[in-house]
C-alpha positions, -999 to +999 in steps of 0.1 A: +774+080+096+743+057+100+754+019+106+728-007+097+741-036+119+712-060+111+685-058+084+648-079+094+637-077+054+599-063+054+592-073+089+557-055+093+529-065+125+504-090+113+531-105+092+546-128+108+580-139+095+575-177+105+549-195+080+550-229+101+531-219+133+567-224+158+566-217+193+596-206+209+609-202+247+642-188+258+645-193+295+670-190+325+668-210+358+682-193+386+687-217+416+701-198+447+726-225+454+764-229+451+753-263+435+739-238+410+758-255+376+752-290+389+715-282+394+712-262+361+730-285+338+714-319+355+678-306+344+682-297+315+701-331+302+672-350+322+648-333+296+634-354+268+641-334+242+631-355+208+601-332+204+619-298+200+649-282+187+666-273+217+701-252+223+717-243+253+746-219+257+761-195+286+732-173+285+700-194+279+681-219+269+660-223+236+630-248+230+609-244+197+586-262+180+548-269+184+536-250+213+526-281+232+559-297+231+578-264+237+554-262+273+564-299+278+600-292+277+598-261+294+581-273+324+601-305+325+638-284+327+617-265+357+605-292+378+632-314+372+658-286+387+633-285+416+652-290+446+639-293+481+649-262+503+662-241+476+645-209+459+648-211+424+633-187+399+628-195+360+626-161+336+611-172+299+595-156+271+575-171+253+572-156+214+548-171+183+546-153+147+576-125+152+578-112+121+615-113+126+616-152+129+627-179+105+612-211+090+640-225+108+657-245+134+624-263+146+603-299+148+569-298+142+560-333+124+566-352+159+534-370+172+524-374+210+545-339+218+539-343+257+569-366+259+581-356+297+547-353+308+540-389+325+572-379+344+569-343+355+528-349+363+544-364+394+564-337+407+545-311+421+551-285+447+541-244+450+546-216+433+543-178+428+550-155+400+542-126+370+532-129+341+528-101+308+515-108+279+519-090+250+497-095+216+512-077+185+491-061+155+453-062+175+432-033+181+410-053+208+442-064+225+432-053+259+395-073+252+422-105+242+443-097+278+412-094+301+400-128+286+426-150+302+432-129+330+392-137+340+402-171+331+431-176+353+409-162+378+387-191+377+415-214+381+424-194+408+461-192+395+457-153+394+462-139+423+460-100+413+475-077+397+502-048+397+518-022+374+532-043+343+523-076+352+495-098+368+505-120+397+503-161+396+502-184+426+496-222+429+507-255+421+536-258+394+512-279+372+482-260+374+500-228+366+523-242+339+483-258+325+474-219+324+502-204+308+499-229+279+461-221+279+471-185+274+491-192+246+470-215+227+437-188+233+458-158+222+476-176+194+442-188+177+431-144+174+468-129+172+493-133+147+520-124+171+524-125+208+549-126+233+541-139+273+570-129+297+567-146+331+584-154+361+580-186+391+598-188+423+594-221+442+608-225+477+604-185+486+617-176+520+592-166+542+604-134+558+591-100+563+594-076+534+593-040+543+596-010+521 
């Protein structure tokens, strides 16, 4: 016997199910520390979060809202868990225009979104990482990936490229800048996308042999 557990209506691609232009990111930190909770939970409470709906649980973290307040909060709960010594990874995707999403649960009428930003500009330091994008409902949608790929190669925050991702190195700022570029070029052509990526800061340096 067939169970329909969930319903998403007339979900279609092209058609998104959000009519208010939100951004979304559900992320996970990931700081390889037995301070782990302390380090966590401290960043993410030291987050302005006025600009975004925001909710935290035991799994993730949610920020939505207009895309460059969502990037502001996003990079703020990273660089604010920063911690000297310790390798820390961050996992988000980023989604716009899912045809599954909800005029819901969002703040878009705030002015000046960038609320963290004259804090976290100051805190820099190294990273590498992935990233895959993933634009829904275009025919050209390899044209729309090879255009920000070229352009991150300018900025010389792509630093190749491997099976299902392409490979991001540099300062936290500068690659945090690119990502939201990607976003904001993709989402002005595609009526849904999704960006998946991944940072490490403080990487030990050892040997890796297959």
């Amino acid at each position: 016997m067939e169970k329909n557990y969930v319903s998403y209506g007339n979900c279609s691609v092209g058609k998104p199910g959000s009519t208010m232009g939100i951004t979304g990111a559900r992320f996970n930190l990931s700081p390889m520390s037995d301070d782990f909770e302390n380090i966590i939970l401290g960043a993410i409470k030291q987050v302005d979060l006025s600009k975004v709906w925001a909710e935290t649980d035991h799994i993730s973290t949610v920020y939505r809202g207009k895309e460059e307040a969502v990037f502001d909060a996003l990079k703020a709960a990273y660089v604010y868990a920063y911690t000297e010594g310790v390798h820390m990874s961050l996992e988000a995707t980023i989604s716009k225009g899912c045809p599954g999403d909800s005029d819901s649960d969002y703040t878009l009428a705030f002015d000046n979104p960038r609320v963290n930003r004259a804090e976290t500009s100051q805190i820099d330091f190294p990273v590498i990482g992935k990233y895959a994008l993933y634009p829904m409902g275009s025919d050209d949608y390899m044209a729309t990936i090879a255009e920000v790929v070229n352009e991150g190669i300018d900025r010389e925050v792509v630093t190749g490229s491997g099976h299902y991702g392409t490979n991001l190195g540099g300062s936290v700022q500068d690659v945090f800048d690119y990502l939201e570029y990607v976003s904001n070029t993709v989402g002005k052509t595609v009526s849904h996308y999704v960006i998946q990526f991944t940072l490490h800061c403080n990487v030990p340096e050892t040997d890796i042999h297959e």
